[in-house]
Each structure stands twice: as C-alpha cells, then as structure tokens.
C-alpha positions in Angstrom: 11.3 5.7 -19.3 10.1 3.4 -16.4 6.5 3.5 -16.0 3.6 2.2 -13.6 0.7 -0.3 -15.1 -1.6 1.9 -16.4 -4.3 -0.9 -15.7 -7.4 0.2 -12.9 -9.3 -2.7 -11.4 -12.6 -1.6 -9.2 -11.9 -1.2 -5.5 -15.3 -1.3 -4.7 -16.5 -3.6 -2.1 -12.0 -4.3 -0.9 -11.6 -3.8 2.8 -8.1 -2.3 2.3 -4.9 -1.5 5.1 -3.0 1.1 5.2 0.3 1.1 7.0 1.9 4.7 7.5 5.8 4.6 8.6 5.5 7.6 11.1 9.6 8.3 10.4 9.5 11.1 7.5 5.8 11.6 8.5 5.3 14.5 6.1 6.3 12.0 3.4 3.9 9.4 4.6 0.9 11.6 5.1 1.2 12.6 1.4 1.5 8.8 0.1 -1.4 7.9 2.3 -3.6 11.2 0.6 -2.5 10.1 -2.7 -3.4 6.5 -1.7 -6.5 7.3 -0.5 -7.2 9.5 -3.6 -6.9 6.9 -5.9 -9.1 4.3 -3.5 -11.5 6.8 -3.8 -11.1 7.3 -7.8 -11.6 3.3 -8.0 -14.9 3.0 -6.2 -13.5 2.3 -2.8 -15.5 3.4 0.1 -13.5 5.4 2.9 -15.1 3.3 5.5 -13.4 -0.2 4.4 -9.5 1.9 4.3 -8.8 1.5 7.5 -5.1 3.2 8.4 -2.4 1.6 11.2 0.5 3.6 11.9 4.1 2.0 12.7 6.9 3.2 14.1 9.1 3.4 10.6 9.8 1.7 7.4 11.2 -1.7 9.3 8.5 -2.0 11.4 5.7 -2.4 8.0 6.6 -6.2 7.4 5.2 -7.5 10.8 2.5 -4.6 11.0 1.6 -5.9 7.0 1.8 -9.6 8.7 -0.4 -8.8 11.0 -3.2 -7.1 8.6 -3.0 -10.2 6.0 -3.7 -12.8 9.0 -6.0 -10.6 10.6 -8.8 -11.7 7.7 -10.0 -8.6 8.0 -8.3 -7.2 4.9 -8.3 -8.1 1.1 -5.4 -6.1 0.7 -2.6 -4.3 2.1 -0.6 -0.9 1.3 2.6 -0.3 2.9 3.7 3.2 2.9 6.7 5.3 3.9 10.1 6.7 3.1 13.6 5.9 3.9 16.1 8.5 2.5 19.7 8.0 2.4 22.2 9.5 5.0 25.5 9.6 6.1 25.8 5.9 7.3 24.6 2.1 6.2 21.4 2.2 8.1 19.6 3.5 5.1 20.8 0.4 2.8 19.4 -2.3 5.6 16.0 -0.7 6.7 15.3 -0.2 2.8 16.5 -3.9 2.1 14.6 -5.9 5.2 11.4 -3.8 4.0 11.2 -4.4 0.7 12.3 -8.4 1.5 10.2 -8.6 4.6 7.1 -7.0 2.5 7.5 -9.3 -0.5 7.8 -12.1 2.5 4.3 -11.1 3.4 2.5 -11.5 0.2 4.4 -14.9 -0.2 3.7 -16.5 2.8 0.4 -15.3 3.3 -1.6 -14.8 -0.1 -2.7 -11.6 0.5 -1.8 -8.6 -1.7 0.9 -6.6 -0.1 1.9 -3.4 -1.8 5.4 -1.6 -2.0 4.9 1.9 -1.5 8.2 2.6 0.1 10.1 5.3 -1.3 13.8 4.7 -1.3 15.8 7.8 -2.2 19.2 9.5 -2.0 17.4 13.0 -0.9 14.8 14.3 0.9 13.6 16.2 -2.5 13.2 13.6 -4.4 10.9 11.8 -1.3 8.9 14.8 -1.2 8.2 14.9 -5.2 7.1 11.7 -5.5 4.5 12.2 -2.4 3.0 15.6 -3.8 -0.7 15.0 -5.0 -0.8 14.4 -8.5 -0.1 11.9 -11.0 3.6 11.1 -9.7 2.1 10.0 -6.4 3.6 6.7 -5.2 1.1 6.4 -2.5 -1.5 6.2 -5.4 0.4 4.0 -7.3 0.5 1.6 -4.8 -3.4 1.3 -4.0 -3.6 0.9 -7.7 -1.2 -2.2 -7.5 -3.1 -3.4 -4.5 -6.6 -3.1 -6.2 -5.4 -4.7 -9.2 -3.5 -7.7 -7.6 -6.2 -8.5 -5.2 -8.7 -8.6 -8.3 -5.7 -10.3 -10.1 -6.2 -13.3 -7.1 -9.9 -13.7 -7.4 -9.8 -14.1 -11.0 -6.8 -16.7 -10.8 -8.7 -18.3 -7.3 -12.2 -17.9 -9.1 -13.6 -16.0 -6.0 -16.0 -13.5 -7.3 -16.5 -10.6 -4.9 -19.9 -10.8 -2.9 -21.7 -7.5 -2.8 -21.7 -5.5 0.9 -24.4 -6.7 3.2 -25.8 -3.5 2.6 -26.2 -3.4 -0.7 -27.4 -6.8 -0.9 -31.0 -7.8 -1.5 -33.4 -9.9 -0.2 
C-alpha cells in the first residue's frame, strides 16, 4: 500500500505559494482547503500563504517559476486536477506539469510541490480533495514544509524569527 511520509516539519515562520489550477475548480478549492489545513496544523500563519490562481494545470510550471524567483517565497505548492477524457490532451498537460514542476525546483532551489491530481475519473479527483486525511492538497504543504526545512538543514540556514516576534 503506497503511502505519504508521515514526517511533519514546523511551518512556522515559511512564507508559502499557493498555485490553484482554476480548470476543475471544485477540485482545486478542496486541495487548497486541505493545504491550508494542514499549513495551519504545522504552525503556519494564514498571512505568509499567499494564493495565485492560473488558468489550468499547464499553466503552474511558469506561475511556480515565477513564485521561486520572486524571493518572496520559501516554498511553493502547486495544486490542481487533470482527469482523463476522450482524447490525448489529458496525457500531455499531466506530463509538461509534472516535468515543468520538477524543472522548477531543479533550476531554481526552491521547494516546489506536486499536488496535481492525475486521474482516470472525475470521482476519484473529487475523493482525494475531500477534507480529511486522504487530502492531496494537504499532502503536498506537508512535502513543501518538510523539503524547505529539509534545504536549510542541508544549506545550514537556520530560520530567523518574524520581525515581530523578534526582540530587542
């Protein structure tokens, strides 16, 4: 049975980007609640998610470019759902996402998660973005959170406290 890392790493103090694909939207909406859920469960503050919308699923590698060279993120979460239809279309959006994603977090360092569904039905798209803990949304902050942390450790960057929370 395939199962996700059951590993959470503190979100606290991560300025974090979501990218909704606005194609399936009702799918989208419930990976970014789910994502959000689980930003929250980690210690992330709402105020540092900040959420972009794109047109659909192969749109998310330049919008996810654009976040990780913004420097305004430590991390980015890339959500959205192509399901499969009648025709070929479904095999090349789902392909130049997930390679133009992985691109992303190659190129440019910064933690870009996968939360793409890529399905044969429209039920099995709207299981996996119902709250709870099959979420894929929610799985995918958690991958973002713990990779990000994952970085600093390897990079030996040690997260500096808010400005608000600092003292003087």
């Amino acid at each position: 049975m395939k199962q996700a890392p059951t590993e959470r790493a503190s979100a606290r103090g991560l300025r974090l980007a979501i990218l909704r694909s606005l194609f399936n939207r009702t799918i989208s909406d419930g990976l970014v609640d789910g994502a959000r859920q689980a930003l929250a469960e980690m210690g992330g503050a709402a105020g540092r998610v900040t959420v972009f919308d794109v047109p659909g699923a192969f749109e998310l590698p330049v919008a996810a470019r654009a976040a990780a060279l913004s420097g305004r993120f430590d991390a980015v979460i890339a959500l959205g759902a192509v399901v499969r239809g009648e025709t070929d279309h479904y095999e090349h959006v789902s392909r130049e996402a997930a390679a133009g994603l992985a691109a992303v977090t190659r190129e440019t360092g910064v933690p870009v998660a996968f939360g793409v569904l890529t399905v044969r039905e429209a039920a099995q798209a709207e299981a996996r973005s119902r709250p709870g803990p099959q979420n894929k949304g929610a799985e995918a902050a958690r991958a973002a959170v713990l990779l990000a942390r994952t970085l600093d450790a390897i990079r030996g960057k040690a997260r500096r406290r808010p400005a608000a929370r600092r003292r003087r």
